[in-house]
TORVEX-278407 format. One record per atom (N, C-alpha, C, O): residue number from 1; atom name; x, y, z; residue in three letters. Coordinates in steps of 0.1 Angstrom, whole numbers, plus 5000, padded with zeros to 4 digits. Layout:
<atoms>
{NUM, "CA", {X, Y, Z}, "ALA"} ...
</atoms>
This chain:
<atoms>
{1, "N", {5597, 6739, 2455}, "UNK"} {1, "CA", {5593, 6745, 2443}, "UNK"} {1, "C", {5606, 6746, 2434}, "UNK"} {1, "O", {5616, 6751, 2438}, "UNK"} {2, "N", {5603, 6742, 2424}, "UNK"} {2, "CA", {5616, 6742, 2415}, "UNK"} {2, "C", {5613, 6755, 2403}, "UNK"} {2, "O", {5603, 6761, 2402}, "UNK"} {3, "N", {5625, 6757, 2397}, "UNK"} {3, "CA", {5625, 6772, 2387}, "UNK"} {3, "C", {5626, 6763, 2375}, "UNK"} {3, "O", {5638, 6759, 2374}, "UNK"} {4, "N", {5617, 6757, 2365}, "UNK"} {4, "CA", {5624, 6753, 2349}, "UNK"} {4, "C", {5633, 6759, 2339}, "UNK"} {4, "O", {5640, 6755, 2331}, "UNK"} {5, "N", {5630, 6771, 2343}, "UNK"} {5, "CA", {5640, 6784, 2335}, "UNK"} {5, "C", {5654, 6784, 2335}, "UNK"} {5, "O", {5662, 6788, 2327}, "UNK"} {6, "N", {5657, 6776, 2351}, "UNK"} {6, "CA", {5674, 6777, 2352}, "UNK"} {6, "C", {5678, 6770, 2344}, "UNK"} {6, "O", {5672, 6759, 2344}, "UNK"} {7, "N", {5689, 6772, 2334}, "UNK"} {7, "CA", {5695, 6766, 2325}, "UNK"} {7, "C", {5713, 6767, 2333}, "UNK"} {7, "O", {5717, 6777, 2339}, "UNK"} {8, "N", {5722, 6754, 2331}, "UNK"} {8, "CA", {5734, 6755, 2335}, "UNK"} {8, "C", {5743, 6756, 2320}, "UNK"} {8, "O", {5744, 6748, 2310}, "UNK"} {9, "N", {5749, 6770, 2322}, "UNK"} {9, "CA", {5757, 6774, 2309}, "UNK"} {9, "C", {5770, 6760, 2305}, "UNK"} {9, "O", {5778, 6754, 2313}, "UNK"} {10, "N", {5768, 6759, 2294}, "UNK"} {10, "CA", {5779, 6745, 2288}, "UNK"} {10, "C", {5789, 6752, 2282}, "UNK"} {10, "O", {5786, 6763, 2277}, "UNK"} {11, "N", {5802, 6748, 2283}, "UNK"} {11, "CA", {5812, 6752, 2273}, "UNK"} {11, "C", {5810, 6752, 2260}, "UNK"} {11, "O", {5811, 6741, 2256}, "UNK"} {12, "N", {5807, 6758, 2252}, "UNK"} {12, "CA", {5808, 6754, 2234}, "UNK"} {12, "C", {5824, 6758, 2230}, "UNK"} {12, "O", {5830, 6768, 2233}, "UNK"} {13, "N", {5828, 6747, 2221}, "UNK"} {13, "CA", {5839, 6748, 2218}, "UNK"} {13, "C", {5837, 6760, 2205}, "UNK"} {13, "O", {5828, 6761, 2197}, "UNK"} {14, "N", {5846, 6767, 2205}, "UNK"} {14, "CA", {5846, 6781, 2189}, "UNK"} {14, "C", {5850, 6774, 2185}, "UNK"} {14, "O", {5857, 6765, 2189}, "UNK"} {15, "N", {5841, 6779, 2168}, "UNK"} {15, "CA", {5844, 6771, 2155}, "UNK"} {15, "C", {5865, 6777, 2151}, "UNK"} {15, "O", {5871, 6786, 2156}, "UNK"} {16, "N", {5868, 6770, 2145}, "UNK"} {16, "CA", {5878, 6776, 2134}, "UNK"} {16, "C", {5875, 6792, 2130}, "UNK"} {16, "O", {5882, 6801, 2134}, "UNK"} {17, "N", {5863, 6794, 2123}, "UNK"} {17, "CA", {5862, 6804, 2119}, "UNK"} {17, "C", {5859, 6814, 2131}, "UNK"} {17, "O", {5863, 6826, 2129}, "UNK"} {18, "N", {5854, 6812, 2141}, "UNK"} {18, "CA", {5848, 6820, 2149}, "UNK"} {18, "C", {5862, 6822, 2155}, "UNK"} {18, "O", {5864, 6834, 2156}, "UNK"} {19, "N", {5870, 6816, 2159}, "UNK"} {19, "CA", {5884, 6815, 2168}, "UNK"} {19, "C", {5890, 6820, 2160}, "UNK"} {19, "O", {5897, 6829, 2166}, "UNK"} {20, "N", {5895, 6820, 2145}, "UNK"} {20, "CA", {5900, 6832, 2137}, "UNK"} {20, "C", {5898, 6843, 2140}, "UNK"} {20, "O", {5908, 6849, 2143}, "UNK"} {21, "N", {5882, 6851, 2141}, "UNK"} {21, "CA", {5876, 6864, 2141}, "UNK"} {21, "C", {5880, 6867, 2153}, "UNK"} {21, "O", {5869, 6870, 2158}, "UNK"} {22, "N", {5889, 6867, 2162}, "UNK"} {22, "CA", {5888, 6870, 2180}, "UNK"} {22, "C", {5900, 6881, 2178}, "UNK"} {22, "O", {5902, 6891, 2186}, "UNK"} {23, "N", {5907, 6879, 2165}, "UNK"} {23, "CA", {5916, 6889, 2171}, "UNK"} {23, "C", {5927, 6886, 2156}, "UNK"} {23, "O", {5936, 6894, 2155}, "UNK"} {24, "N", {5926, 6877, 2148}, "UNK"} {24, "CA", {5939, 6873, 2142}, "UNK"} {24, "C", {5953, 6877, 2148}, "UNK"} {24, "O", {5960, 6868, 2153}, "UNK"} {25, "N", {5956, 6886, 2149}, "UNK"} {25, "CA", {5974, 6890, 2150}, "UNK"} {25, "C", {5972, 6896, 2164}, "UNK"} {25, "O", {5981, 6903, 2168}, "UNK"} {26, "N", {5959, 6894, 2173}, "UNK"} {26, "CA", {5957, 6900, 2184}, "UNK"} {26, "C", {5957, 6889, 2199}, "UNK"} {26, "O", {5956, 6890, 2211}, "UNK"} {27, "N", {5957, 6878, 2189}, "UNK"} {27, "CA", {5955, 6866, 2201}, "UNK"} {27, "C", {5965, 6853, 2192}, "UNK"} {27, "O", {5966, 6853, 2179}, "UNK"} {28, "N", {5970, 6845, 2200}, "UNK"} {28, "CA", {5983, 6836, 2199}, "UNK"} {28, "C", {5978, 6827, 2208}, "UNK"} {28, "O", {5972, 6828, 2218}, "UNK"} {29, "N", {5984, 6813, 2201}, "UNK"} {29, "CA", {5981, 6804, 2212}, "UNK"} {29, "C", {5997, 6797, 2211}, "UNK"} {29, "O", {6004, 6798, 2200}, "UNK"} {30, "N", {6002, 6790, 2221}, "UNK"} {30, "CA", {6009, 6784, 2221}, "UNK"} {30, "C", {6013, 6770, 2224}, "UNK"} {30, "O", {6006, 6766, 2233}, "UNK"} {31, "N", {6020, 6761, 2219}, "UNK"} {31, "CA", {6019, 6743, 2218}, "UNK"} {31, "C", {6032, 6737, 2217}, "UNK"} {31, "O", {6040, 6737, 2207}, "UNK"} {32, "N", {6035, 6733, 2225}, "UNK"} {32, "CA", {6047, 6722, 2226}, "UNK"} {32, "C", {6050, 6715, 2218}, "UNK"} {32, "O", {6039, 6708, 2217}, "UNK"} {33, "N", {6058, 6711, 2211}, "UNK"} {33, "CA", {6062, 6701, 2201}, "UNK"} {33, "C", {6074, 6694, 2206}, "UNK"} {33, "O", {6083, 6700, 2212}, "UNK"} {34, "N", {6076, 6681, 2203}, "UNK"} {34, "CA", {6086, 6673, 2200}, "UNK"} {34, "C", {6096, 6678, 2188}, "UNK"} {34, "O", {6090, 6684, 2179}, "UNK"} {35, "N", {6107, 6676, 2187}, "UNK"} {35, "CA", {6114, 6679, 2173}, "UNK"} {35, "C", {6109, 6672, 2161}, "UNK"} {35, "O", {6111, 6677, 2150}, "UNK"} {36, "N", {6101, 6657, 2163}, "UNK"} {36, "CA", {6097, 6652, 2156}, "UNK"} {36, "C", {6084, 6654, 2150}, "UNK"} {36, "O", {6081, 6651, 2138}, "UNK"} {37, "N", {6075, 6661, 2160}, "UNK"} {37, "CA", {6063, 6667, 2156}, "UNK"} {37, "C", {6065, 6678, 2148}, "UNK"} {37, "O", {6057, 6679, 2138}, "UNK"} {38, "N", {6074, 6687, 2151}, "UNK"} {38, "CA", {6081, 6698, 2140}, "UNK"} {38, "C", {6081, 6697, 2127}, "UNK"} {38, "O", {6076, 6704, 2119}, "UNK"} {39, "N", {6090, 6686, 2125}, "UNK"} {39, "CA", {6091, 6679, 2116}, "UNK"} {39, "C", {6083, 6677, 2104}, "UNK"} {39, "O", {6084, 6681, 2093}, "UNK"} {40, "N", {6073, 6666, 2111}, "UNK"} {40, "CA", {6060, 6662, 2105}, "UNK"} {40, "C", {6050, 6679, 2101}, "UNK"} {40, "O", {6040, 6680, 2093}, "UNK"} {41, "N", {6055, 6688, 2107}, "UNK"} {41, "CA", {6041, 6698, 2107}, "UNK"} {41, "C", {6055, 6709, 2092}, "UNK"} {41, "O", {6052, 6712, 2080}, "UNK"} {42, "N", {6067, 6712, 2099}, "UNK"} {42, "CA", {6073, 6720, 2091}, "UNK"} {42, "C", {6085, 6711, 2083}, "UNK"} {42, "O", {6093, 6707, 2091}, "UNK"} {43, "N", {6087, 6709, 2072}, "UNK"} {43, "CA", {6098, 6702, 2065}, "UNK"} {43, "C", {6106, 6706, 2062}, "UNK"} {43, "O", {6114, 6700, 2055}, "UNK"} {44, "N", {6106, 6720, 2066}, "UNK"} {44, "CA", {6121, 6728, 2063}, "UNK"} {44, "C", {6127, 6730, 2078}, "UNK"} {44, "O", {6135, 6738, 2083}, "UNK"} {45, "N", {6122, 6723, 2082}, "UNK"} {45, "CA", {6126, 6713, 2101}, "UNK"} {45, "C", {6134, 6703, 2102}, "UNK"} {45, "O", {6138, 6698, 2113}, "UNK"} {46, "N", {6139, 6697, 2087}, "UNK"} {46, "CA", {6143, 6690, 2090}, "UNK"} {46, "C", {6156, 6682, 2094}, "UNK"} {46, "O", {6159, 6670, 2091}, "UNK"} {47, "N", {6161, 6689, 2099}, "UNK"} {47, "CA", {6174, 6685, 2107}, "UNK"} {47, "C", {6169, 6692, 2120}, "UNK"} {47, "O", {6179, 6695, 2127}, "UNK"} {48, "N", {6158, 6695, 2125}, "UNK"} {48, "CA", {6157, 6695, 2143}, "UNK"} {48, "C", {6162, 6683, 2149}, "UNK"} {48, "O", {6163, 6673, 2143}, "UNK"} {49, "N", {6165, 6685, 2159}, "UNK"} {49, "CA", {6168, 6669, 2170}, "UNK"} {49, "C", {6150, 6668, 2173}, "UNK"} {49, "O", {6142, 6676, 2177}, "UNK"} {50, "N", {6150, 6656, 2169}, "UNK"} {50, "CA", {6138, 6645, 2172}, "UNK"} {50, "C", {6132, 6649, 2189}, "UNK"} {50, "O", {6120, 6652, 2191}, "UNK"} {51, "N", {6143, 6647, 2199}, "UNK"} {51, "CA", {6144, 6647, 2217}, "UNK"} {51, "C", {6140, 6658, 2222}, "UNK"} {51, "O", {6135, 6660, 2233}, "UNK"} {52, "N", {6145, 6666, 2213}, "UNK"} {52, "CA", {6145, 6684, 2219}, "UNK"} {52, "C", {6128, 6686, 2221}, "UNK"} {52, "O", {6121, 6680, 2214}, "UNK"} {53, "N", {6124, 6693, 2230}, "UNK"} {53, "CA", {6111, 6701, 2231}, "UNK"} {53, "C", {6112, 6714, 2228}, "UNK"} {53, "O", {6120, 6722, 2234}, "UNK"} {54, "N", {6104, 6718, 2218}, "UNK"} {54, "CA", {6103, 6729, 2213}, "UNK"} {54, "C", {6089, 6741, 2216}, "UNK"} {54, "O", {6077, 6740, 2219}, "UNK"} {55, "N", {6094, 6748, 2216}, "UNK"} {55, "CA", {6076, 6759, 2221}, "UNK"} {55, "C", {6072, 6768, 2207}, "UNK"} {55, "O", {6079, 6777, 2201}, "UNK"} {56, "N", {6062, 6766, 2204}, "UNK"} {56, "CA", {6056, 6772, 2187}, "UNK"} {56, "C", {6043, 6780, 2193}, "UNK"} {56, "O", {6032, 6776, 2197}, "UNK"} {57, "N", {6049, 6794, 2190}, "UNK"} {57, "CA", {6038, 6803, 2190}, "UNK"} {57, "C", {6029, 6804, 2176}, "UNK"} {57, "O", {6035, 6807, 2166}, "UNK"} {58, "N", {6014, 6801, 2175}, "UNK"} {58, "CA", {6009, 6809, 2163}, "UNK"} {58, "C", {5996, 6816, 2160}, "UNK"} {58, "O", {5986, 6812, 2166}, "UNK"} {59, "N", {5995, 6821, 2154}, "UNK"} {59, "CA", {5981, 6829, 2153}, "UNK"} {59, "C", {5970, 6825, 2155}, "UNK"} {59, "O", {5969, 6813, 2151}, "UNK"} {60, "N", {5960, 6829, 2160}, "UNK"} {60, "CA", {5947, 6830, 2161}, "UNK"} {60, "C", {5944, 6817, 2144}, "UNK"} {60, "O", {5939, 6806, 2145}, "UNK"} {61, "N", {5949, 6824, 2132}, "UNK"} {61, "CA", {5944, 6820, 2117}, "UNK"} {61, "C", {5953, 6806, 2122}, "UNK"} {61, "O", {5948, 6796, 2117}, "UNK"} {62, "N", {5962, 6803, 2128}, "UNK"} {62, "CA", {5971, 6791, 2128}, "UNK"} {62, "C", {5984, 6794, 2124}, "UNK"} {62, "O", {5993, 6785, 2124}, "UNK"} {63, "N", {5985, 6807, 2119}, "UNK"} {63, "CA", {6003, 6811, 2114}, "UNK"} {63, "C", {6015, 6811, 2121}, "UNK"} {63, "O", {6019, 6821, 2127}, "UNK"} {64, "N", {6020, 6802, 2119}, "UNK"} {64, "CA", {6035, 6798, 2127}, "UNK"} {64, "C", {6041, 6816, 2129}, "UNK"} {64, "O", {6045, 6825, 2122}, "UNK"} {65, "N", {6039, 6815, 2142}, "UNK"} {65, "CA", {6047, 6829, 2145}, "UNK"} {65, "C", {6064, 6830, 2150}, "UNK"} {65, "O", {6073, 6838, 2147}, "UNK"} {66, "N", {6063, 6819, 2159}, "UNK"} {66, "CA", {6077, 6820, 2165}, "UNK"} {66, "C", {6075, 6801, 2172}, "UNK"} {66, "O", {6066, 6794, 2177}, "UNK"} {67, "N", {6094, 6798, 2166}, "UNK"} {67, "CA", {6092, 6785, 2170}, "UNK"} {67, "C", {6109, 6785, 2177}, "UNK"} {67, "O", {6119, 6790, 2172}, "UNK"} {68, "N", {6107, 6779, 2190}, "UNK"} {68, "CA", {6122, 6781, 2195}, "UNK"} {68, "C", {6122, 6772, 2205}, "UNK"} {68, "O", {6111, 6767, 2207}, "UNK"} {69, "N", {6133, 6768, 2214}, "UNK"} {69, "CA", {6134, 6756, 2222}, "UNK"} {69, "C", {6138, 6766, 2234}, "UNK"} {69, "O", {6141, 6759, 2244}, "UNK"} {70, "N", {6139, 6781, 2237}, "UNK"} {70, "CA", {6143, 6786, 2249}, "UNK"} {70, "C", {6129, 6797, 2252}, "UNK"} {70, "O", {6126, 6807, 2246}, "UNK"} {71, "N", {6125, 6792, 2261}, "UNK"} {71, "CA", {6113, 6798, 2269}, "UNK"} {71, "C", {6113, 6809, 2266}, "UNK"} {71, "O", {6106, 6813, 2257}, "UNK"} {72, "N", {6122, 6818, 2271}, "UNK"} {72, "CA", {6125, 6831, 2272}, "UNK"} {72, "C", {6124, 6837, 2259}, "UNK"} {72, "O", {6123, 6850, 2261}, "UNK"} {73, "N", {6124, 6834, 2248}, "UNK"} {73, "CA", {6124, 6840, 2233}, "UNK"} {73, "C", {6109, 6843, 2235}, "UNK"} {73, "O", {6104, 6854, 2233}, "UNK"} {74, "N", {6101, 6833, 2240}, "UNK"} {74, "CA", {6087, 6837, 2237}, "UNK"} {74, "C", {6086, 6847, 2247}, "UNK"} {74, "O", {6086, 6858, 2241}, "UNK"} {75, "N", {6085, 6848, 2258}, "UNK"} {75, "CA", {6082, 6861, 2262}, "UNK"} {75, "C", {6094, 6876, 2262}, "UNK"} {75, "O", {6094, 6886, 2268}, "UNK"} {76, "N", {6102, 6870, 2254}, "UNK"} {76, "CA", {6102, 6883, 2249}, "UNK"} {76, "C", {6097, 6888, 2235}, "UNK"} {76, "O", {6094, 6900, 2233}, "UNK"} {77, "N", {6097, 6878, 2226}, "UNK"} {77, "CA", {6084, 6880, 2214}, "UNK"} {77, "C", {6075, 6885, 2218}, "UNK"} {77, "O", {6072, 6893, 2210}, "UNK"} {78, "N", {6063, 6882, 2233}, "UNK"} {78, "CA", {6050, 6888, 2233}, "UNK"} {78, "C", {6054, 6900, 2238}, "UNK"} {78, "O", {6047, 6909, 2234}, "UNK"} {79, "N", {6064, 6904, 2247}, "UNK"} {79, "CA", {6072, 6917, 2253}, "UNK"} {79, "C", {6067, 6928, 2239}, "UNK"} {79, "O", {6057, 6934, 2236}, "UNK"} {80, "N", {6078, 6924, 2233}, "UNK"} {80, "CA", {6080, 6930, 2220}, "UNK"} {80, "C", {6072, 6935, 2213}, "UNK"} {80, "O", {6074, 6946, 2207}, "UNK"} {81, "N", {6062, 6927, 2211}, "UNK"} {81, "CA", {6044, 6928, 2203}, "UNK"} {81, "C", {6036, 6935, 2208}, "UNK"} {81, "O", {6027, 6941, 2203}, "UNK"} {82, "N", {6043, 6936, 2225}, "UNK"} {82, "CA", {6030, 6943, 2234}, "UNK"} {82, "C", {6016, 6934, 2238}, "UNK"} {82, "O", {6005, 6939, 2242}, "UNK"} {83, "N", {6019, 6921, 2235}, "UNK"} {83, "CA", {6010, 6913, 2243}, "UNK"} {83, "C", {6013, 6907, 2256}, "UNK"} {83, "O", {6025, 6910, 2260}, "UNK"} {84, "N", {6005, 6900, 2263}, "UNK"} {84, "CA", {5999, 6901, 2272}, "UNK"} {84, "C", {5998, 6883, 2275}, "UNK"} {84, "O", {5991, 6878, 2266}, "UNK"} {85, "N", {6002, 6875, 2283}, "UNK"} {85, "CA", {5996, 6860, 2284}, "UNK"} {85, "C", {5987, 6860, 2294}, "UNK"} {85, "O", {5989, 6865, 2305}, "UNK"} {86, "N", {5973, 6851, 2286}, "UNK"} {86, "CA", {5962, 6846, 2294}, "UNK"} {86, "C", {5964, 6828, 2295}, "UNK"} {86, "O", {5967, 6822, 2284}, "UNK"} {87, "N", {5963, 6823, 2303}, "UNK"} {87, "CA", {5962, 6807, 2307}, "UNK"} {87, "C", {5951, 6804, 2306}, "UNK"} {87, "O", {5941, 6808, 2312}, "UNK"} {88, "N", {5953, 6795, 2294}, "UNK"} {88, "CA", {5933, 6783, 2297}, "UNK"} {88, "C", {5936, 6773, 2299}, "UNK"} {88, "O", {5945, 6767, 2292}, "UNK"} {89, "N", {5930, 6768, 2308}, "UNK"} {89, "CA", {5928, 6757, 2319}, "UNK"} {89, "C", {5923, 6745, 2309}, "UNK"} {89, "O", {5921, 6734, 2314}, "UNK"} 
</atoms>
């Protein structure tokens, strides 16, 4: 005997808007860049080294919060804030 009712829950990806409303200045995501990707995204970047890997913290809204090439700046930025890092897989 089978159940038709069971449904298996799917990921939905959050809208923009919806991933805005979670928290703005209360949730941060973080993204690796190239010097070159920097570049292309910020133009007053533009003397980064190209090679370098950079780590760009930003808002929930998308607002460049903190952009630096030494790990440790970022957690001591979220120190500082009094946040907290969650990992998504």
């Amino acid at each position: 005997m089978t159940n038709s009712n069971i449904t298996t829950p799917t990921a939905t990806p959050l809208s923009t808007e919806d991933f805005r409303a979670l928290g703005e200045d209360k949730i941060v995501y973080s993204r690796q860049l190239t010097g070159k990707q920097l570049k292309a995204m910020f133009p007053q970047a533009k003397d980064a080294p190209e090679q370098i890997e950079f780590e760009a913290l930003f808002g929930a809204d998308g607002t460049p919060l903190l952009i630096t090439d030494d790990q440790d700046a970022i957690h001591r930025w979220l120190a500082e804030k009094g946040q907290n890092i969650a990992v998504r897989h």
